[in-house]
N, C-alpha and C positions, 0 to 999 in steps of 0.2 A: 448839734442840738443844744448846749451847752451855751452857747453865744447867745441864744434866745432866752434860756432858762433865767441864764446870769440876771438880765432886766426883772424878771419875778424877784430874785434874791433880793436884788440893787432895792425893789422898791420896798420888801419883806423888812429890809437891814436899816432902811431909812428913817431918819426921827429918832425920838427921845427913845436911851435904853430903855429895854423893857422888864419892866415891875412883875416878876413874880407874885409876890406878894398882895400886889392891889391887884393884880388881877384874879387872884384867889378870893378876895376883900370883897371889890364890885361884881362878883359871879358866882351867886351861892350854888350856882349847877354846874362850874366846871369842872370840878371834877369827876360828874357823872357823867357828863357830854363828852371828855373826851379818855374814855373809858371802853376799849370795846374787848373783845369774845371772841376768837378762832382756835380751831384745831384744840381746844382743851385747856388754853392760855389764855390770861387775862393781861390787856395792854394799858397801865396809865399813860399816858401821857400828855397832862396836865401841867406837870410841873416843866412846860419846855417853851421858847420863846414865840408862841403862835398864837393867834386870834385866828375867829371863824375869816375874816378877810384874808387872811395869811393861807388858810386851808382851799378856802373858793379860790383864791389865785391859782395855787398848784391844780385843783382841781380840772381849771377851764385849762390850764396851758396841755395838759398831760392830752386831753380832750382834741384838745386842734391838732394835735402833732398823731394822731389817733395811735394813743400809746398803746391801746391791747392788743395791737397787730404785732408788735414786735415783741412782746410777752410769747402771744401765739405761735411766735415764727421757733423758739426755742419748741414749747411742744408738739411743734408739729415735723419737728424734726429738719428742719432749713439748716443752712450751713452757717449758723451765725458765727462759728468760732473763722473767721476770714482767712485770718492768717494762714492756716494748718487747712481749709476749704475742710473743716470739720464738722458733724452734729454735734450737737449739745446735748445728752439725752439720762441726764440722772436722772429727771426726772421719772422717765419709762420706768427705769428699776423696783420702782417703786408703785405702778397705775395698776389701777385694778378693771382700768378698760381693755379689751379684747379684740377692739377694732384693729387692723394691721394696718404698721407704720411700717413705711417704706424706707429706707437709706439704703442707696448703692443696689437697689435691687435686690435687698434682703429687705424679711420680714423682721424685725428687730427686737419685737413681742415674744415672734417664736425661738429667736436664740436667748432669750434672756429663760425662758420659760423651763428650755433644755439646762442651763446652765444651772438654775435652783435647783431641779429634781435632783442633777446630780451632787449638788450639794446638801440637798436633804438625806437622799442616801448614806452620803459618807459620813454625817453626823450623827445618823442612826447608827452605824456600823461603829463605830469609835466608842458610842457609847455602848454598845451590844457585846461588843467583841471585849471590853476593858483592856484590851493593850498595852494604850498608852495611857501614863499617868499625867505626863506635860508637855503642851504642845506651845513650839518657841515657835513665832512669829516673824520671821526677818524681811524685813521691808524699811525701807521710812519715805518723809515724807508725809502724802497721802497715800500712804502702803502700808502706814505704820499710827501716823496720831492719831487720824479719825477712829477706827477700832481697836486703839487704844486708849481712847477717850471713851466711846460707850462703854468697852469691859467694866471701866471704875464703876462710871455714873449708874451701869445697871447691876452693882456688888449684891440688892436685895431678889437680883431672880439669878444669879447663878445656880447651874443645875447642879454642881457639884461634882460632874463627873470625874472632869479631866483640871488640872489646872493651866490655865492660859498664862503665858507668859511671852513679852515683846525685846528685840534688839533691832536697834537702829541704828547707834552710834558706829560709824570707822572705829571710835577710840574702843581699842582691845579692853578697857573698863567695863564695860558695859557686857560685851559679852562673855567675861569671866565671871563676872558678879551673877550672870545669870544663869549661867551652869554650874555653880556650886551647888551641893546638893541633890544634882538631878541624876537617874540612873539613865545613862547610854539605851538600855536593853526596853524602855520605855519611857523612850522623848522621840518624838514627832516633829520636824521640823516644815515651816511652811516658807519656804521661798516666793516673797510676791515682791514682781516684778516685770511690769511690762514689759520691759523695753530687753527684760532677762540681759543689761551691759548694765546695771545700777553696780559701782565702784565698790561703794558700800556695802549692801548687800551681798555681792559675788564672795566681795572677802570675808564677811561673816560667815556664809554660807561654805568656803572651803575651810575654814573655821570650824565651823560644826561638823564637816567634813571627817577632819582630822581626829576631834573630840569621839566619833565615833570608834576609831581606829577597824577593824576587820570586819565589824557588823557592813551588811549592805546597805551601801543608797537607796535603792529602790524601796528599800523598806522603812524607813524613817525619814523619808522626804515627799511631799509634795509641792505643785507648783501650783502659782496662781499669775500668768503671762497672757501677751498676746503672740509671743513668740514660741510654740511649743516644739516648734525643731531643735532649739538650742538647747530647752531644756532635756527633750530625750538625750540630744549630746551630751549633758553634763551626768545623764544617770537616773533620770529619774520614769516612769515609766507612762506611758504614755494615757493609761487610763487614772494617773494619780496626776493629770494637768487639766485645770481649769483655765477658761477663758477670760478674757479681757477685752476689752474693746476700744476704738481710735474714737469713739461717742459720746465716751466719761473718761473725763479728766483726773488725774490722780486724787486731789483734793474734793473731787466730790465722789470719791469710788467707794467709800464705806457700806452705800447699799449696794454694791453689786457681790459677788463674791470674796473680794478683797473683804467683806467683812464676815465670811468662814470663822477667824476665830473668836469674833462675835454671835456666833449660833453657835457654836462649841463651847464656850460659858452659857450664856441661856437658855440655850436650847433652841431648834429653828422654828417653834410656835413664837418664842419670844421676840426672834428677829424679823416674824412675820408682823406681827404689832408694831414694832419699829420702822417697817413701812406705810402700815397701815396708819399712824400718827403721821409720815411725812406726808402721804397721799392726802390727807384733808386739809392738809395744808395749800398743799398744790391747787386742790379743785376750791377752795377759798381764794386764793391769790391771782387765780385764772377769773373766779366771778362777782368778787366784792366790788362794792362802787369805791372811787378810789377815797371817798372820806371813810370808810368804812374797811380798808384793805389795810391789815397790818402789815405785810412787810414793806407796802407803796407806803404808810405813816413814817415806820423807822427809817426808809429810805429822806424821803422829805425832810425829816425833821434835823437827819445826818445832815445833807447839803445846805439846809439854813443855818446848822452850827456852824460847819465848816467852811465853804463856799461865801456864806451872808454872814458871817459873825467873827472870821479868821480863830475854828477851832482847830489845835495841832493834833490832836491824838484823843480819843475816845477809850473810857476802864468801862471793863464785863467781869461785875463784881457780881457772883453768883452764892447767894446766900444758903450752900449746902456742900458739904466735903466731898459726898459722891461728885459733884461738878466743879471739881479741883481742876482737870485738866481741860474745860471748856475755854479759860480764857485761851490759852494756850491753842488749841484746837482754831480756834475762833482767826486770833493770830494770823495763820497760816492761810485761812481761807480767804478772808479779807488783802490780807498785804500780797499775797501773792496774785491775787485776781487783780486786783487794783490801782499797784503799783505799777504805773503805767504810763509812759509820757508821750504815745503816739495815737492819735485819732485814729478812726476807721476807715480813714479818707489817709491815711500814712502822711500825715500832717504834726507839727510840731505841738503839744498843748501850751496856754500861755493861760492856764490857771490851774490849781491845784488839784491832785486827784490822789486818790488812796488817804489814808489816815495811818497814824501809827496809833498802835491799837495792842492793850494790854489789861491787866487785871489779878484778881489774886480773890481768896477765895473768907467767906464769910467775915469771923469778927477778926479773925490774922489779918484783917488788911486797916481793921480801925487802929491796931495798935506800931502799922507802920506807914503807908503812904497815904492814911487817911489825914494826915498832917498837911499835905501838900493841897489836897482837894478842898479840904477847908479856910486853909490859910495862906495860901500862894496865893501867886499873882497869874498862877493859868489860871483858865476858866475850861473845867473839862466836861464837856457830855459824859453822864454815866448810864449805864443801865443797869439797875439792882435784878437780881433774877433770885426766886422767892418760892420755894414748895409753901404750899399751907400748911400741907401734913408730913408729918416724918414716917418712915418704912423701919425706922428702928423704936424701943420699947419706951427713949427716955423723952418720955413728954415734958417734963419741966425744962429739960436742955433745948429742947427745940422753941417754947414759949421764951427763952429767952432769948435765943436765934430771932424770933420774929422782931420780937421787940427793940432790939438791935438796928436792925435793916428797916424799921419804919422810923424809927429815932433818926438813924443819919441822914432819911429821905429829905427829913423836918431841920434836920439841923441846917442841911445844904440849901434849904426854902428860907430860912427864919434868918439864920448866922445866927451874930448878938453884936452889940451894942453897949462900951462900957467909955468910962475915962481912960483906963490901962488901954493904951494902941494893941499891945501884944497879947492881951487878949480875943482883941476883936474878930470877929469872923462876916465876912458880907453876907453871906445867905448870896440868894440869888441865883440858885447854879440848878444849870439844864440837869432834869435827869427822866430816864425812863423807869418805872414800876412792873416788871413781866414776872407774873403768879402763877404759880400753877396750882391744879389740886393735891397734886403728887409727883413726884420723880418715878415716870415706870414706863416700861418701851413705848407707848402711845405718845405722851406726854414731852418725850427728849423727841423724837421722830417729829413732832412738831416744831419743836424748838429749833431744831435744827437748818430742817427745810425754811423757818420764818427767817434765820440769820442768810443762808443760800438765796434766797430772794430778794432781802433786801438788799445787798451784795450786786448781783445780776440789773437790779432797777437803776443802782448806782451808777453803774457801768456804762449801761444807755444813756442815763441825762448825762456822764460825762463823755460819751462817742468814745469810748475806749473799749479794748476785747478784755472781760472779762476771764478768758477760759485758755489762752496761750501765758508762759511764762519763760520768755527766753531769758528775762534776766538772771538766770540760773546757769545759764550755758555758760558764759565767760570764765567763771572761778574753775568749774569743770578740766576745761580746755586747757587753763594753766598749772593745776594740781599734778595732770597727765605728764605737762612739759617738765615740771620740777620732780616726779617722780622719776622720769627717766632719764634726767641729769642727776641722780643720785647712785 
């Protein structure tokens, strides 16, 4: 698909660079035009290198290639992930349609459906019962960033019950640091792990093991796998294992039960909002026309930086602390899905795919690599990410938060212009504007599912699997052989 696209680019990239500026100048409606509304978010993208011709181009091409069939074929449960003859089905985790989807001769609606209650149950119970005061999370990965990226982002609805805390790291650092403090007699551990062989994991996991000393397993462990035999072998009781499934990918597992200690800080009404903000996401992305579909806009607008303009690497500079560890999050989702150098057709690619992709968080980023983006010689797509409102009391600190992140929008549109070279700044640099009214489980549930999308779209115009990541397996394979030579 991508050999075709290319000619849209080719002809998109061709001609005199393009003028921000004048075209803000000759267009006193663009930036209401290209301005739109889904799931709770607002999208500028105004300041990026595209005319309504640029838009009708992708438009008609997406059209002939009749792109919402292969949108469709992820919800409707097809085996797009090829490699692994897998579904692709975070999205199910999250629908609040009732119709039953088929995979493999299961209902997949109905085990998902099994799987919540029982994990409403046990969050009622935990909070009912007060047991445990901290429950550590052992996973990484997608077992570990994504719900450990909403805990932060949603610090203004913790229920207060329990406190949640995360280890991922092998390095024994990380899981010392995070037992100081905690009493054995209530701490709760959650072992999430698919594949129940995660290296890491396992050894944290006999780690915590040992930190309990005499107290039982069964009593301060749960699992969250698709392999529950191993884990009854290792100890833990069979009604303390949730499922997992071959349909969601580690990196988009946050709405499935993997994200437990996600409903254990806000409670499972809150986690229920958190799908309910992706799901409108979903049933937008499934029916907007494609000038009107935001995560098909961010997609498009990626492949004309990058693909049509030779951009290296894209910042998700998120203008709030609680969305400290989105770039990061984000990272993972992207490079991992992404980074990819074999067609669908197990063919060699011979143009670029993935982006390197990074960020850092409100005005801590103007006073370090905001240098580079204004005065280098890259030219980087950004995307500023913007509550309107803050959830904390200090109004003047957040008025100057905004103020901040519309000033460097302008700075990155305008530059300046002097005698001194070393002062000068070009202006001219692509950027996205994504607002919200507020940070609150609706609102990131969106956000979310918008970046998942546009991710997935990428994936398609570049004939690459999105949702396999062997290149992970190598480093694996030889850490084993160096372990056992030691």
């Amino acid at each position: 698909m991508f050999k075709h696209f290319s000619k849209v680019l080719a002809e998109i990239a061709s001609g005199a660079p393009f003028d921000l500026a004048a075209a803000f100048a000759n267009d006193q409606s663009r930036e209401s035009r290209y301005t739109l509304a889904a799931g709770g978010l607002h999208l500028n993208y105004a300041q990026q290198f595209i005319d309504d011709a640029a838009l009708n181009a992708c438009a008609h091409f997406l059209d002939e290639q009749k792109f919402r069939s292969k949108i469709e074929a992820m919800f409707q449960g097809q085996k797009i992930n090829v490699t692994e003859n897998r579904a692709v089905l975070h999205t199910a985790l999250r629908s609040e349609d009732k119709t039953p989807l088929v995979v493999d001769e299961q209902n997949v609606r109905e085990e998902i459906a099994v799987e919540f209650a029982k994990m409403a149950d046990f969050v009622e119970q935990v909070y009912q019962e007060g047991r445990y005061t901290d429950i550590v999370n052992l996973g990484i990965g997608g077992s570990d960033l994504g719900p450990r990226m909403v805990v932060r982002a949603l610090r203004y609805d913790w229920q207060n019950k329990v406190r949640v805390h995360f280890v991922s790291n092998v390095d024994g650092t990380d899981m010392f640091e995070t037992l100081q403090g905690l009493n054995p007699d209530t701490t709760l551990f959650i072992l999430a792990s698919k594949s129940f062989t995660t290296q890491e994991t396992l050894l944290n996991a006999e780690t915590a093991k040992t930190w309990l000393g005499a107290r039982k397993v069964a009593d301060h462990f749960i699992a969250i796998t698709s392999k529950p035999e191993a884990a009854m072998a290792w100890g833990i009781k069979a009604d303390k294992i949730f499922a997992m499934w071959d349909f969601v990918g580690g990196r988009y597992s946050l709405w499935s039960v993997i994200g437990l200690p996600i409903a254990l800080a806000v409670g499972m009404d809150n986690f229920k909002r958190l799908l309910k903000g992706a799901y409108q996401m979903d049933q937008h992305f499934r029916t907007a026309p494609w000038r009107e579909n935001m995560p098909m806009l961010l997609a498009l607008i990626a492949l004309i930086n990058q693909n049509g303009l030779g951009a290296q690497s894209h910042a998700i500079l998120p203008y709030d602390q609680t969305l400290e560890l989105f770039p990061a999050y984000l990272q993972q989702t992207d490079m991992e899905s992404n980074g990819k150098r074999a067609t669908l057709q197990n063919e060699p690619v011979d143009y670029q795919t993935g982006v390197a992709l990074w960020g850092g968080v409100g005005t801590n980023g103007q006073h370090a690599f905001h240098q580079l983006l204004h005065q280098g010689t890259l030219n980087i797509p950004i995307d500023f990410i913007l509550p309107l409102q803050p959830r904390h009391p200090y109004q003047s600190h957040h008025e100057v938060l905004v103020a901040n992140c519309l000033a460097q929008k302008e700075a990155l549109l305008i530059g300046r212009q002097t005698n001194e070279l070393y002062r000068n700044m070009p202006g001219n640099r692509p950027v996205n504007l994504i607002t919200l009214p507020e940070l609150n489980p609706e609102t990131l549930g969106a956000l979310i599912a918008l970046y998942e999308h546009k991710i997935f779209v990428q994936s398609l115009l570049w004939d690459i699997n999105a949702f396999d990541q062997f290149g992970v397996e190598l480093g694996k394979e030889l850490a084993q052989k160096f372990l056992n030579a030691s």
